[in-house]
C-alpha positions in Angstrom: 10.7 3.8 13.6 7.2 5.3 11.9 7.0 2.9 9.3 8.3 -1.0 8.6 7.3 -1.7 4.5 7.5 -5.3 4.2 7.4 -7.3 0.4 7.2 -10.8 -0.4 10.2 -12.0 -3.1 9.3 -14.4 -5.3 11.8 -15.0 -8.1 11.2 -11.5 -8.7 14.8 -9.4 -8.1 14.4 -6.5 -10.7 10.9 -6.0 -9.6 11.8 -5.7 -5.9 15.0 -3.3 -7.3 12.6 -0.7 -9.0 10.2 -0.8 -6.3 12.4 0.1 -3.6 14.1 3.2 -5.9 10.6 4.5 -5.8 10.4 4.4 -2.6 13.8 5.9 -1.9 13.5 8.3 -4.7 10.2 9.6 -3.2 10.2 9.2 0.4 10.6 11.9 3.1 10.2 13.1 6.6 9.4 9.2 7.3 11.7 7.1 9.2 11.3 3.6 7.2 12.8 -0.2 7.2 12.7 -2.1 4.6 11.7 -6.0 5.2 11.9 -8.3 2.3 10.7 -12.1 2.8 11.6 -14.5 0.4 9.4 -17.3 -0.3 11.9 -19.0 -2.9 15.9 -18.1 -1.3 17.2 -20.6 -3.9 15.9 -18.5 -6.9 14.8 -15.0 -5.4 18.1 -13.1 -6.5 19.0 -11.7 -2.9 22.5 -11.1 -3.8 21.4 -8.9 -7.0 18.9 -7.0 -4.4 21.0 -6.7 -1.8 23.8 -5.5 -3.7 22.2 -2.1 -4.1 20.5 -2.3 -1.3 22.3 -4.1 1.6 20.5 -2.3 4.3 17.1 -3.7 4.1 16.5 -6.6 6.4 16.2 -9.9 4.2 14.3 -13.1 5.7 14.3 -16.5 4.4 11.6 -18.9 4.1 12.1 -22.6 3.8 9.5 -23.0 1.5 7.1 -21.1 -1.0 4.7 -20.0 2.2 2.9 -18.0 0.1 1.5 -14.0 0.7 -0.3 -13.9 4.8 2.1 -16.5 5.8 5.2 -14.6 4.9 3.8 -11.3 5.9 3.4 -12.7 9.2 7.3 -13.3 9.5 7.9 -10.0 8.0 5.3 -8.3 10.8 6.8 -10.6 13.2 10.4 -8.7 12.8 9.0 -5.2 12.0 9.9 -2.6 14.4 8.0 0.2 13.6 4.7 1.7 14.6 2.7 0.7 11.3 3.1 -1.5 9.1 2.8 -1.4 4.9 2.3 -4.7 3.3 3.3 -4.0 -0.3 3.7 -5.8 -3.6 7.0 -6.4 -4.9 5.3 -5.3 -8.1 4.3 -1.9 -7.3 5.8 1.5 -7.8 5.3 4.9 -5.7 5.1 8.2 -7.7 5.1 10.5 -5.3 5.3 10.7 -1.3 2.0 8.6 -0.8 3.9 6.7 2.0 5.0 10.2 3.8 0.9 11.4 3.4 -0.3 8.4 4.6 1.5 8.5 7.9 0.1 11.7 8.8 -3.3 11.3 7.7 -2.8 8.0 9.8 -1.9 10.4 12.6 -4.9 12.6 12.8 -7.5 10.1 12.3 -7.0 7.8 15.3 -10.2 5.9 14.7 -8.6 4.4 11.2 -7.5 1.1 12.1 -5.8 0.3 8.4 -6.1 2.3 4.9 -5.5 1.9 1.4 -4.1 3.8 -2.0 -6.0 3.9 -5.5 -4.2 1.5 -7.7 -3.2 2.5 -11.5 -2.2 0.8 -14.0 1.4 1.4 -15.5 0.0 4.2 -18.0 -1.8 6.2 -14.8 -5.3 5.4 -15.6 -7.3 4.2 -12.4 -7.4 0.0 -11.9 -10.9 -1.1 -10.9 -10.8 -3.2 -8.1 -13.6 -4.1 -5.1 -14.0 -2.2 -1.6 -16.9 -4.5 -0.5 -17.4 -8.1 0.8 -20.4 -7.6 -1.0 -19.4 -6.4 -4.0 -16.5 -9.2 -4.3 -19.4 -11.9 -2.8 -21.7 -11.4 -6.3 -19.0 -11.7 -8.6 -18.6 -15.8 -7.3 -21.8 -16.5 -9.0 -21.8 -17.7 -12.6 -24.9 -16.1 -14.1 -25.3 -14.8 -17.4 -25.6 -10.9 -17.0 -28.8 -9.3 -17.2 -30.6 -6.5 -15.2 -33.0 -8.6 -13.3 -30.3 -10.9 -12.3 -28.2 -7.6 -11.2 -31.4 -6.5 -9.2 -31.7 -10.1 -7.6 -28.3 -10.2 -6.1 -28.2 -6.4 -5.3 -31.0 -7.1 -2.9 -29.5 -10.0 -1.8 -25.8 -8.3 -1.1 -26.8 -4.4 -0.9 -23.9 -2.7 -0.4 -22.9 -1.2 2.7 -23.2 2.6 3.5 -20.6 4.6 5.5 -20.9 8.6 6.3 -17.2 8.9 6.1 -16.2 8.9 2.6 -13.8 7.0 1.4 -14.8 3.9 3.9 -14.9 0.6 3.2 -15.1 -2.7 4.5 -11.9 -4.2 2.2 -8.7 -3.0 1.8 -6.2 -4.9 -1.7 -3.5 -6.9 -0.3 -1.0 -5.0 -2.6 -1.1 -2.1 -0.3 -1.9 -2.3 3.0 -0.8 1.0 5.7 -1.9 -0.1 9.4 -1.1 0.4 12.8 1.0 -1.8 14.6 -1.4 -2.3 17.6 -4.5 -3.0 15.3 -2.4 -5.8 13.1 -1.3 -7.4 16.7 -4.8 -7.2 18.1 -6.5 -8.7 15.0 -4.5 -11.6 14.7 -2.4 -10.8 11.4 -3.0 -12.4 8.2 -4.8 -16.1 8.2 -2.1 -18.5 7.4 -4.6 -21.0 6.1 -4.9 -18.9 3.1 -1.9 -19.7 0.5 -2.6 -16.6 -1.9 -5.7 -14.6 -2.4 -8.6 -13.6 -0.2 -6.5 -13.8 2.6 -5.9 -9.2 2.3 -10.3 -9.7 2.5 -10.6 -12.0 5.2 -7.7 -10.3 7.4 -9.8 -6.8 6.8 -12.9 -8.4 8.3 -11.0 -8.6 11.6 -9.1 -5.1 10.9 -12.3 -3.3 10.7 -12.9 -4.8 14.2 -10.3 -2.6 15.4 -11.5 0.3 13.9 -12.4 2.4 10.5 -10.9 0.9 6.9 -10.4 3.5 4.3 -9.2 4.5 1.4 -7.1 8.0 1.3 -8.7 9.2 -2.2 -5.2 11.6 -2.9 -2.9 8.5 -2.1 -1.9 6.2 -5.7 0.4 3.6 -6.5 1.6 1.8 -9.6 -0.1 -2.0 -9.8 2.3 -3.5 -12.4 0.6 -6.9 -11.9 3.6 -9.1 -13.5 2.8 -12.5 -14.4 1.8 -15.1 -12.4 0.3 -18.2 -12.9 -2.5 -18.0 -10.1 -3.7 -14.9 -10.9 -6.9 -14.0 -11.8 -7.7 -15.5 -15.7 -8.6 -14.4 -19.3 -9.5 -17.8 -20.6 -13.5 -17.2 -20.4 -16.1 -15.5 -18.6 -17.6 -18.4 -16.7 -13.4 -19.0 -16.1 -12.6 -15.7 -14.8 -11.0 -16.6 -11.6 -7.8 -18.9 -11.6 -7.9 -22.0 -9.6 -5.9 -21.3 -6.5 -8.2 -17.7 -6.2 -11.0 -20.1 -6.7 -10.2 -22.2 -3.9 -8.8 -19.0 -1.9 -12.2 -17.5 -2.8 -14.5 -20.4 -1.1 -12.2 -20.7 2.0 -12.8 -16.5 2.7 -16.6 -17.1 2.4 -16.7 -20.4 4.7 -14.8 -18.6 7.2 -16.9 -15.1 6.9 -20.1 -16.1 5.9 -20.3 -19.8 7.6 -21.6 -23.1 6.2 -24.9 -22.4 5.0 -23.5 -19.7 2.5 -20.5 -21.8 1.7 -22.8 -25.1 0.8 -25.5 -22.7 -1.8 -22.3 -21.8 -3.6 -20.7 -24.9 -4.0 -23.8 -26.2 -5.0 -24.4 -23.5 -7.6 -21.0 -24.5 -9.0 -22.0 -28.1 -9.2 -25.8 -27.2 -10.3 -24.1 -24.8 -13.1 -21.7 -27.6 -14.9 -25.2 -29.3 -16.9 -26.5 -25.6 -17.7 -23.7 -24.4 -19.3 -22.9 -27.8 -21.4 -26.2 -27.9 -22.4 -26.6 -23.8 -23.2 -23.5 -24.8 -25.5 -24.6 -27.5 -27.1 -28.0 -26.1 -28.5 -26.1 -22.9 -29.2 -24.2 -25.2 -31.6 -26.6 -26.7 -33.1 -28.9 -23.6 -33.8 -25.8 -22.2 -35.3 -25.7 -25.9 -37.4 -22.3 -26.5 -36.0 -21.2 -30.3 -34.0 -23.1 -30.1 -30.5 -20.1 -31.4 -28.7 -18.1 -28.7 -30.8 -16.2 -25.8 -29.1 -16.5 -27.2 -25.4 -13.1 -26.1 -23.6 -15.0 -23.4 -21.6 -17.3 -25.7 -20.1 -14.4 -28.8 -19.5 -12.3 -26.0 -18.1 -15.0 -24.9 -15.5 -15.9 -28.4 -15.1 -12.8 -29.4 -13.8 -12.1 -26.3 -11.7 -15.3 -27.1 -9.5 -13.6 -30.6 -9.4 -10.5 -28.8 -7.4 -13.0 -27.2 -5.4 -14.5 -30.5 -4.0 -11.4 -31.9 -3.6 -11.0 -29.0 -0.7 -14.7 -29.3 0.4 -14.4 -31.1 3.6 -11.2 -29.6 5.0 -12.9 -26.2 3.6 -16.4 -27.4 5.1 -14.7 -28.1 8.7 -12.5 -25.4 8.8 -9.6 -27.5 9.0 -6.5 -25.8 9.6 -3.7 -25.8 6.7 -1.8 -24.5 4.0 -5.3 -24.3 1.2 -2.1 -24.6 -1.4 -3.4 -26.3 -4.9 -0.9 -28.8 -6.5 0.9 -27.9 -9.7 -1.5 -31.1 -11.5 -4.7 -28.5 -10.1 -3.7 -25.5 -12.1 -5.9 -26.2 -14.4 -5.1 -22.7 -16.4 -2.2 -24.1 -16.6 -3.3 -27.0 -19.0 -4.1 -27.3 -21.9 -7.2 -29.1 -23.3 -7.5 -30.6 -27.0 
């Protein structure tokens, strides 16, 4: 077998039923299983799947274990000699998973590579290839050039010879080598969903290059999910479980010291931005404790985030899964 594709189903039946017609429709001179794990077998719609597809190889969890956890089972019952960790809500165009075996092939030094995501239309997704580059995006700074400078010397980003190198690889598509997933440990179960694709590519690129194959492209149809990333603000752009995801991948690859400055920047950062509002309203002559979602939104976010800071702190091993009550996008404020 070259290549077991393994999804995680959650509630999601029609999006697993286009994806794989992609990949049948597009596929060749690749021997392939398909390895769907369902974190939700009450409500994931396996009949419905299976029903068009009954040859795929379908695995139950007993609970919502959430992305590394189930992709572990999935790796666990793969048999062939790499591995593709994709979305259920992605769609091939062309033979990208036929391409990447053979680049995979010739360039025995790559330990795992990636595809260019696009949007539904075609038009490239912007997404990060650096620790780095994801590490300065945590802190909440207004934007200016000399703050830009500040935390570009800080976290410069890294420089590679090989183009197309990078030191992260998105969790939505993953192709790597059986022996390199195995020898790096698989994905870090303590991670419920997000940063768990960045912190398993720290230990990937331990077993060799990470790319990106520039003429390889997939469909990201992101469908919508409550723990994604958020559009309620700026200062509110990641969701509260990424949040929380987000701190646990820089304890565990930066170490304490880093992982204490940011928590206290999130702490130091809840007076600055109430009082930045506040004498924004009243130069503008409005109420000064007008117009303050923003800041009792972020406010209570970094409240979730101490509520994980000593089992986060100590490294304590567990499921980093926020409660339904935590979802603070979720809520709404008056």
């Amino acid at each position: 077998m070259d290549v077991s594709i393994i999804i995680i189903n959650y509630r999601t039946p029609q999006l697993i039923i286009n994806c794989l017609k992609s990949i049948y429709q597009h596929t060749s001179g690749v021997t392939f299983e398909i390895i769907i794990v369902d974190n939700d077998p009450e409500n994931g719609g396996k009949n419905i799947v299976l029903e068009q597809y009954p040859e795929i190889n379908w695995i139950d969890m007993e609970y919502n274990s959430g992305f590394g956890r189930a992709n572990n089972e999935g790796m666990k019952a793969a048999k062939g000699r790499y591995f593709l960790i994709l979305n259920a809500d992605t769609l091939v165009t062309d033979n990208v998973i036929g391409r990447f075996l053979t680049q995979m092939e010739e360039q025995k030094d790559i330990s795992a590579a990636g595809a260019l995501q696009q949007y539904a239309d075609g038009s490239p997704m912007p997404f990060y290839k650096s620790f780095n580059e994801f590490h300065k995006t945590f802190f909440i700074l207004p934007p200016s050039g000399m703050i830009d400078r500040i935390l570009n010397k800080l976290y410069p980003e890294p420089e590679y010879k090989n183009d197309g190198q990078c030191d992260w690889l998105v969790g939505a598509f993953i192709f790597v080598r059986r022996e390199a997933a195995e020898l790096s440990g698989r994905f870090d179960e303590d991670f419920f969903m997000y940063g768990e694709d960045v912190e398993w590519s720290g230990r990937l690129a331990k077993q060799g290059k990470l790319c990106y194959f520039k003429d390889c492209t997939f469909i990201h149809l992101e469908n919508d999910n409550p723990f994604r990333r958020t559009s309620i603000s700026w200062i509110n752009r990641f969701s509260t479980q990424m949040q929380v995801s987000n701190m646990l991948w820089l304890r565990k690859q930066y170490g304490i010291g880093p992982y204490l400055l940011m928590i206290l920047h999130y702490v130091s950062m809840i007076p600055v931005l109430f009082l930045w509002k506040m004498l924004l309203n009243i130069r503008q002559k409005k109420n000064p404790f007008g117009n303050l979602k923003t800041q009792i939104i972020f406010t209570r976010k970094t409240m979730v985030l101490l509520h994980y800071f000593w089992p986060t702190l100590f490294a304590r091993k567990q499921l980093y899964k926020i409660k339904p009550s935590e979802n603070i996008d979720l809520l709404t404020i008056s």
